[in-house]
C-alpha positions in Angstrom: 21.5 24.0 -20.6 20.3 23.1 -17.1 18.3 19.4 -16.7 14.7 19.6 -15.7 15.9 18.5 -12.7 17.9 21.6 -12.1 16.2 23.7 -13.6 13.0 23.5 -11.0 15.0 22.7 -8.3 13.3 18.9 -7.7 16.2 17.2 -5.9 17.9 17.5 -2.3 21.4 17.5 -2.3 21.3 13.8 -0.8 19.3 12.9 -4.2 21.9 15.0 -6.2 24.7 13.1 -4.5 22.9 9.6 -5.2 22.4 10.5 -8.9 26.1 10.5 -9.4 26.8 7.2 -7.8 23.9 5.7 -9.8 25.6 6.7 -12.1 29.0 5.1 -11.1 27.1 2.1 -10.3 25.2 1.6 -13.5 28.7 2.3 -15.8 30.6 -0.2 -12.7 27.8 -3.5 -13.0 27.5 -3.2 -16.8 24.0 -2.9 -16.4 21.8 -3.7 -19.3 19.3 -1.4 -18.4 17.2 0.4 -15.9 13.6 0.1 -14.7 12.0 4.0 -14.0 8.7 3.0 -12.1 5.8 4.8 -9.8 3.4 3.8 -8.0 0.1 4.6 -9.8 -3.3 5.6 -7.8 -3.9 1.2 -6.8 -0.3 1.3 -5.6 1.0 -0.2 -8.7 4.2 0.1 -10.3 4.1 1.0 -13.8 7.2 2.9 -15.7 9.2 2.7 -18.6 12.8 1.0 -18.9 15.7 3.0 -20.5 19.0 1.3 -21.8 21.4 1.7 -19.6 23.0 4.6 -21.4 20.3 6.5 -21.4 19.5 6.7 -17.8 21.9 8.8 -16.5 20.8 11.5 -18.2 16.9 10.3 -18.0 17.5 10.8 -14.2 17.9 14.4 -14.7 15.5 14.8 -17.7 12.7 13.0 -16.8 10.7 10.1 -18.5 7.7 11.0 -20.2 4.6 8.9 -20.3 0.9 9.4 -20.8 -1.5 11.1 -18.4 -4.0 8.0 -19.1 -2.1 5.9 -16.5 -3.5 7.8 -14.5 -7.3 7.8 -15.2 -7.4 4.0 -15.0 -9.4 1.3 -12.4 -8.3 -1.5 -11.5 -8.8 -3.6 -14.9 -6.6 -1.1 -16.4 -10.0 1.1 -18.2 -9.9 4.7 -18.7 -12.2 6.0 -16.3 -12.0 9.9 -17.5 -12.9 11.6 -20.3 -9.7 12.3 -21.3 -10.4 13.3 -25.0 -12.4 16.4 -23.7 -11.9 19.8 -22.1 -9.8 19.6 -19.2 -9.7 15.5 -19.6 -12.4 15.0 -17.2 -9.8 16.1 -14.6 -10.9 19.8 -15.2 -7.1 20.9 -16.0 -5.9 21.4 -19.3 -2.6 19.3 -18.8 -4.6 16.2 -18.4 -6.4 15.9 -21.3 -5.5 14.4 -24.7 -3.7 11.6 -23.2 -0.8 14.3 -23.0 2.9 13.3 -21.5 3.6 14.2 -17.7 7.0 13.4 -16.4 8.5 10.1 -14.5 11.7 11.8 -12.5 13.6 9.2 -10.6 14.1 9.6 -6.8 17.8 8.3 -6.8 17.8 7.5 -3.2 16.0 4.5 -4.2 17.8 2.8 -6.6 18.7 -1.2 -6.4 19.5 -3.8 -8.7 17.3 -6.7 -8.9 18.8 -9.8 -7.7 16.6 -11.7 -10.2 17.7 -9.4 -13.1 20.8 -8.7 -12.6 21.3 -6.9 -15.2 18.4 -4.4 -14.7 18.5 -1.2 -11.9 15.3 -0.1 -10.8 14.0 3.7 -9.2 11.4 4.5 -7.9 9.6 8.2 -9.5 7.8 11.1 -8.2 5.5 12.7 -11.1 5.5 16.3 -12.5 4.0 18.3 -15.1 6.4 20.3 -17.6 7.0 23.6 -15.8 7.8 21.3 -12.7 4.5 21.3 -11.1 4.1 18.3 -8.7 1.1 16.1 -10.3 -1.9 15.9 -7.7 -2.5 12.7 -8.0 1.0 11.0 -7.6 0.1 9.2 -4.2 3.9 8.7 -3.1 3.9 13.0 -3.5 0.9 13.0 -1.6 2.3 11.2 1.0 5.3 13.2 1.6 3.0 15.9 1.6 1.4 15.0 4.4 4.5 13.3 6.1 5.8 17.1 5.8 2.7 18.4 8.3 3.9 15.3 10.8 7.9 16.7 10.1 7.2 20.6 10.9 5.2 19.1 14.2 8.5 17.9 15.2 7.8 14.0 14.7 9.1 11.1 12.4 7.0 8.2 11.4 8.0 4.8 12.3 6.0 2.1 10.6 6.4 -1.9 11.0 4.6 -4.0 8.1 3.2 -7.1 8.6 1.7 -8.5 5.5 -0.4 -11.7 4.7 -0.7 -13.1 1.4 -1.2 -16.4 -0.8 1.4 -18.3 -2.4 0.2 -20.9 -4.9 1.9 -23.1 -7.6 1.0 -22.4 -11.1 -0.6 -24.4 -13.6 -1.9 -22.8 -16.1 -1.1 -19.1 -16.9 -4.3 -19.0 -18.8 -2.2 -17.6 -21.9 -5.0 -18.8 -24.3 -5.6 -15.5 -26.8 -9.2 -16.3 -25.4 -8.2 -15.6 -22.0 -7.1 -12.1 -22.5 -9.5 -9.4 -21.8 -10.0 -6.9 -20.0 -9.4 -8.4 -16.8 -8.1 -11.2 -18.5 -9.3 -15.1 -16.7 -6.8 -15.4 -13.7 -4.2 -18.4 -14.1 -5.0 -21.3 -12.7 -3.4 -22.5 -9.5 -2.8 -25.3 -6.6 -2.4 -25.2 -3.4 1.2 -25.7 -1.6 0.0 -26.8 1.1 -3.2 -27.7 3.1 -3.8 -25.5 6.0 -5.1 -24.9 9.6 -1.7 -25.9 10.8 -0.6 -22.1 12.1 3.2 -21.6 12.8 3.8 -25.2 12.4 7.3 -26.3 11.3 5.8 -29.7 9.5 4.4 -26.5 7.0 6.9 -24.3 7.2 9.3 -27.0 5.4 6.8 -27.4 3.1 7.1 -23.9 2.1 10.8 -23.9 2.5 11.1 -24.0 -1.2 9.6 -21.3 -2.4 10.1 -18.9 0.9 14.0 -19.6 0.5 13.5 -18.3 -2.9 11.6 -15.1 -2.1 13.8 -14.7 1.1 17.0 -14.8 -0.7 15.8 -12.1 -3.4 13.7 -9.7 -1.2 17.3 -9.9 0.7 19.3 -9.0 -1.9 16.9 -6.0 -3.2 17.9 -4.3 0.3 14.3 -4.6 1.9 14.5 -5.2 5.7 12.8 -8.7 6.0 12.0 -10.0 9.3 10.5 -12.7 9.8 9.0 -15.9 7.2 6.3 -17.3 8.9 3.2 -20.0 7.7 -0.2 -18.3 8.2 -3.6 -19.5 8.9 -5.1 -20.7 5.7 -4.0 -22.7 2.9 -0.9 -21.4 1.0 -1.1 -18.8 3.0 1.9 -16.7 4.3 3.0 -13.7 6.5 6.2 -12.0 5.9 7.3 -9.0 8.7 9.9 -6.2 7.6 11.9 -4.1 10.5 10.5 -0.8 11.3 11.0 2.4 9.1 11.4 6.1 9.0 9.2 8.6 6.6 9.5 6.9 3.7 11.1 3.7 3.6 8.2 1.5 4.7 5.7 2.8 1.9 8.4 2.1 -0.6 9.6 -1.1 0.9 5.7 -2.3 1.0 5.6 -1.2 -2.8 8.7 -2.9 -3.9 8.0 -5.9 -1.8 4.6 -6.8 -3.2 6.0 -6.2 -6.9 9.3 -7.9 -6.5 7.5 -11.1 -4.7 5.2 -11.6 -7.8 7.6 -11.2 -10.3 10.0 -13.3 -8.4 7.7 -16.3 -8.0 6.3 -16.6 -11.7 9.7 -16.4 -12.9 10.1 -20.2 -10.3 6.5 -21.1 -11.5 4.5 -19.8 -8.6 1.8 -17.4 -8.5 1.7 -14.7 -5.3 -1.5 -12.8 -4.6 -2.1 -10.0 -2.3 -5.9 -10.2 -3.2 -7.5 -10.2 0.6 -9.8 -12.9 -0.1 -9.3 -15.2 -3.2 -12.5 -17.1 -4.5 -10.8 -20.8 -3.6 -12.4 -23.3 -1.2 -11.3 -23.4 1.9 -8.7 -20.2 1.8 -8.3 -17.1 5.0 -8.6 -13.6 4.0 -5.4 -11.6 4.9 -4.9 -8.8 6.2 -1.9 -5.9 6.4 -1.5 -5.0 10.0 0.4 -1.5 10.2 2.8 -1.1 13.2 3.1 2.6 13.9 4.2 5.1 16.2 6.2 8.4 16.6 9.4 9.5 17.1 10.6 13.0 18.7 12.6 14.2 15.8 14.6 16.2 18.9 15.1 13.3 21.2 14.8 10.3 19.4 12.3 9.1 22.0 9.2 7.0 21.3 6.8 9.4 21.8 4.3 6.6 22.1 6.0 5.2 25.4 3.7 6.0 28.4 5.1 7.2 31.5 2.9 6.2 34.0 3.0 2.5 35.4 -0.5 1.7 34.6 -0.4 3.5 31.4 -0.8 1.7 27.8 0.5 4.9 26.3 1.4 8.6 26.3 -1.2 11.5 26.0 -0.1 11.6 22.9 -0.3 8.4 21.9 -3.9 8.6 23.1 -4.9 11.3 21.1 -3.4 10.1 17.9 -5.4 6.3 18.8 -8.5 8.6 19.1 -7.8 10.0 15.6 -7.6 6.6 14.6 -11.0 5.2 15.7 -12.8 9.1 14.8 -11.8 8.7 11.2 -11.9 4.6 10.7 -14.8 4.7 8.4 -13.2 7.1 6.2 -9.6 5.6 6.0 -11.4 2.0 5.4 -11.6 3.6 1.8 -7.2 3.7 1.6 -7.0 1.0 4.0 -9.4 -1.3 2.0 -9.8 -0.1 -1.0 -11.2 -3.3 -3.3 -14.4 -4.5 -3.4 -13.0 -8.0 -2.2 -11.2 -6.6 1.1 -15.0 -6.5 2.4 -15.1 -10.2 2.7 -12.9 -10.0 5.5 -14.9 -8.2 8.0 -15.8 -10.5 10.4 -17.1 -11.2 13.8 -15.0 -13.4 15.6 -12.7 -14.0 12.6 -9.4 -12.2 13.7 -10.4 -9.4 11.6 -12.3 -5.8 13.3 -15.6 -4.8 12.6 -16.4 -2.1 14.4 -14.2 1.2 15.2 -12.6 0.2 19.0 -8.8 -0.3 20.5 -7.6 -2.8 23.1 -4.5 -3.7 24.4 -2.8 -6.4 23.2 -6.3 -7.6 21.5 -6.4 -9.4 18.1 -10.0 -8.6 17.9 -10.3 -5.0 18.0 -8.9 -2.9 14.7 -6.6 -0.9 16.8 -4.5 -2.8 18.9 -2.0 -1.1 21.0 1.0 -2.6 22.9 2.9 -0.3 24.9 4.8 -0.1 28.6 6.5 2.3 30.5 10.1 2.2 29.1 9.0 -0.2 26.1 10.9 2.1 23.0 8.7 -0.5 21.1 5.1 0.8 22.3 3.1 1.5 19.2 -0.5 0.9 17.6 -1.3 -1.8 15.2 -3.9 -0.9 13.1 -5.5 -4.2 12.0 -7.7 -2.6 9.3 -6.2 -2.7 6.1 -5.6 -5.2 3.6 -2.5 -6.3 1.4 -3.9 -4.6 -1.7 -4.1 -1.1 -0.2 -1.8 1.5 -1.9 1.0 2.1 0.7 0.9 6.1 0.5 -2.3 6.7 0.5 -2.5 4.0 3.4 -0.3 5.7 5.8 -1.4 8.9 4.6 -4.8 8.5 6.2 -3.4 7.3 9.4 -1.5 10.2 9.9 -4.0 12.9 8.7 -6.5 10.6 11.2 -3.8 10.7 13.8 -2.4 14.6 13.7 -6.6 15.6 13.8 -6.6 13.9 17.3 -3.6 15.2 17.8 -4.8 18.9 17.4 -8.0 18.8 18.9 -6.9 16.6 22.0 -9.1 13.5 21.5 -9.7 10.9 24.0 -10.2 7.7 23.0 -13.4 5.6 24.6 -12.5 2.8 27.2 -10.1 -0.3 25.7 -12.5 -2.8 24.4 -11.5 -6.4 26.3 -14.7 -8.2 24.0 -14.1 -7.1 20.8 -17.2 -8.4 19.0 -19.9 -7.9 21.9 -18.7 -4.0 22.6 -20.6 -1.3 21.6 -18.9 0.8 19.1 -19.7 2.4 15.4 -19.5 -0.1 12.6 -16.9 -0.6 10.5 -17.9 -0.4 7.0 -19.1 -3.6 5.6 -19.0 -2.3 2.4 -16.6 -0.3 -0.1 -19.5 1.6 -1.3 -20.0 2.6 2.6 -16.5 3.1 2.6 -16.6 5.7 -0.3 -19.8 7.4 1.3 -17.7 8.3 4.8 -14.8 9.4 2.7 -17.1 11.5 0.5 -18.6 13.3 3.8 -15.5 13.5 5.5 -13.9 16.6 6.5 -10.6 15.7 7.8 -9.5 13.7 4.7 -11.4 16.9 2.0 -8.8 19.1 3.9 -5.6 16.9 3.9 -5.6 15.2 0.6 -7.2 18.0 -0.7 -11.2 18.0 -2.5 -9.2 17.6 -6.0 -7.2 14.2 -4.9 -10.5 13.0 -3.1 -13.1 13.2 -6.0 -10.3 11.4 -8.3 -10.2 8.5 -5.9 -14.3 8.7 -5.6 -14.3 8.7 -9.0 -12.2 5.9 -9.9 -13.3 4.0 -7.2 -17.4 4.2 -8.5 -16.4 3.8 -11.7 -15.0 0.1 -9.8 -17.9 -0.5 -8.4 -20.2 0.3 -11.5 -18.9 -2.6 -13.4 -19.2 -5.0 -10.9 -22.7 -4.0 -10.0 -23.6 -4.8 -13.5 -22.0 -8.5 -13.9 -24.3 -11.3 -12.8 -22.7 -13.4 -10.6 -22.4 -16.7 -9.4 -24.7 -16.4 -6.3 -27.0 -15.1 -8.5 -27.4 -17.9 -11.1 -27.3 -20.4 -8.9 -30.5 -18.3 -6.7 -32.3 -17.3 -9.7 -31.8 -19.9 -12.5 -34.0 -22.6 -11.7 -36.3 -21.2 -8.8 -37.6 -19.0 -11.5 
């Protein structure tokens, strides 16, 4: 009897090829067992692990789970009514917390270096007569990675990611500190901070970088660089450019694998943009991107000109960029936190311009004639955005310039005194330009967009109705 696999026809013969050596591999390092995973609508890996003996055959079966996963917000509540017609989802297979299908990409699959007992793949989602699932955001992506593909272009992307390391003291474990969020754990810093790039810090991290360095290493991710970042406990690791794929799933594997790697040593790593701790930086993800000529092989960034920045197509995609910055802020910043960050004079944009070679602006490009490194650095985003759904907006934003031959406005040399349209300075904003735009309805599709409004205001809801600090401290005795 064929697998589901083959029976719908779901792999490449590269995948079919890498199933068998998983195979091999699993059988040859006496694994204990193996991790089936996918990124879930926040960019979250959840899955299911299978004994080893089991997931040879699971590769080619598929891994059920529920269709709730997919319904939830960010404190893990079901958002949808998925107990009536259609699930709240208006499709039949969505409702009554039915089973959908986890099928392994095999391409992907590493042993951890701090489990070394346990493989790990990363999954693509279906429904049982092989459907793709709409809202699987790494499908998504491909998707819309195909329309940059049949244009006759590769994606390179560069991740540069900031995030907090802290040293854990309590794991608030208490059975009165679970909820739903739970209270966060309790931490300290590492070090104090305002002492950018300085070795005196860097040794002070050494410890706990070395750790993270040697298993981020060992998972085959393409690390680049270690480096101490503004704030307090605050880092910045760099990874090497990738094609298509590989920098989504390395930015998903990273973020997982450095949490779970630093609890296990007693530390505690957030990708949160802007914890609530005196004296800490936000962080942001700047995304390094450009194209490649999938016929030459040729930056097609790289300007040609001498006083060029970069090429007409370059230009154009930049001016997709800016056009469609309010909308993307929803996938580029996607928590209610990664607001906080928007700044004038703080490092961080906010308003929609470009400059070259500008820390100030959101899009800042650095190109030359003959540079094979010329590229745009979008410096909108923050560490918590979902990967796929992130790069999937820059290219949709990108291939609409791209099509209607948009120019971009002049480069911006005074990043907070130029006039230019606002960056959202909220996520409700944020949502509002996503809800209106046109661009993003026709990529991702009205479907995919109403989920993510959807989960998103359901987000929003719940904070709007807790009272917070600022408000007690206002209100409590004034009145």
């Amino acid at each position: 009897m064929a697998s589901f696999v083959d029976k719908h026809g779901l792999w490449t013969p590269e995948q079919h090829k890498a199933a068998a050596a998983v195979a091999q591999e699993i059988a040859g390092r006496n694994l204990g067992v193996v991790r089936f995973s996918f990124a879930d609508q926040h960019g979250i890996l959840r899955g299911k692990t299978l004994v080893a003996e089991e997931a040879a055959s699971a590769m080619r079966s598929g891994v059920g789970f529920t269709t709730t996963l997919l319904a939830k917000d960010t404190a893990h509540r079901t958002v949808f009514p998925v107990f009536t017609k259609g699930g709240g989802f208006a499709m039949p297979e969505m409702q009554g917390a039915a089973d959908i299908l986890m099928v392994a990409d095999p391409t992907t699959f590493k042993v951890l270096p701090w489990a070394p007992h346990t493989g790990w793949m990363l999954c693509d989602l279906y429904f049982a007569d092989g459907r793709p699932v709409p809202f699987s955001t790494r499908q998504i992506y491909r998707q819309v990675l195909g329309r940059l593909n049949e244009a006759g272009y590769d994606y390179m992307a560069g991740l540069e990611v900031e995030f907090h390391v802290f040293k854990l003291v309590d794991p608030k474990l208490a059975p009165t500190d679970a909820g739903q969020p739970g209270n966060p754990p309790e931490v300290s810093l590492l070090t104090q901070g305002y002492q950018y790039l300085t070795e005196q810090r860097y040794d002070q991290y050494d410890e706990v970088y070395e750790i993270l360095r040697r298993d981020i290493q060992g998972l085959g991710l393409p690390l680049r660089s270690l480096e101490v970042e503004f704030g307090p406990s605050q880092a910045e690791f760099t990874f090497r450019p990738g094609l298509n794929m590989e920098s989504p799933d390395t930015m998903v594997l990273f973020r997982a694998a450095a949490k779970q790697i630093a609890r296990r040593h007693g530390y505690h790593v957030t990708f949160m943009c802007r914890p609530k701790l005196p004296n800490v930086f936000s962080s942001g993800w700047h995304l390094h991107q450009s194209l490649v000529d999938r016929k030459t092989g040729a930056n097609a960034f790289m300007p040609a000109g001498d006083t060029d920045v970069l090429s007409p197509l370059g230009m154009q995609f930049l001016a997709g960029l800016l056009e469609h910055a309010p909308a993307s802020a929803a996938f580029a910043a996607p928590t209610i936190n990664a607001y906080r960050r928007y700044r004038p004079y703080s490092l961080a944009p906010d308003r929609a311009i470009w400059g070259r070679d500008n820390r100030g602006v959101m899009a800042r490009v650095l190109g030359a004639p003959g540079d094979p490194a010329s590229r745009i650095e979008n410096r909108l985003g923050e560490p918590a955005a979902n990967p796929y759904l992130y790069m999937a907006s820059q290219l949709l934003a990108g291939l609409d310039g791209m099509t209607r031959s948009l120019t971009p406005p002049a480069s911006a040399d005074v990043p907070y005194e130029t006039e230019a349209p606002p960056l959202p300075r909220t996520l409700e904003a944020a949502l509002a330009a996503l809800r209106a735009s046109r661009c993003y309805r026709e990529g991702l599709g009205d479907r995919f967009v109403d989920y993510f409004l959807h989960i998103k205001d359901a987000e929003i809801a719940r904070y709007q109705l807790e009272v917070s600090e600022w408000e007690h401290r206002e209100y409590f005795e004034m009145f």
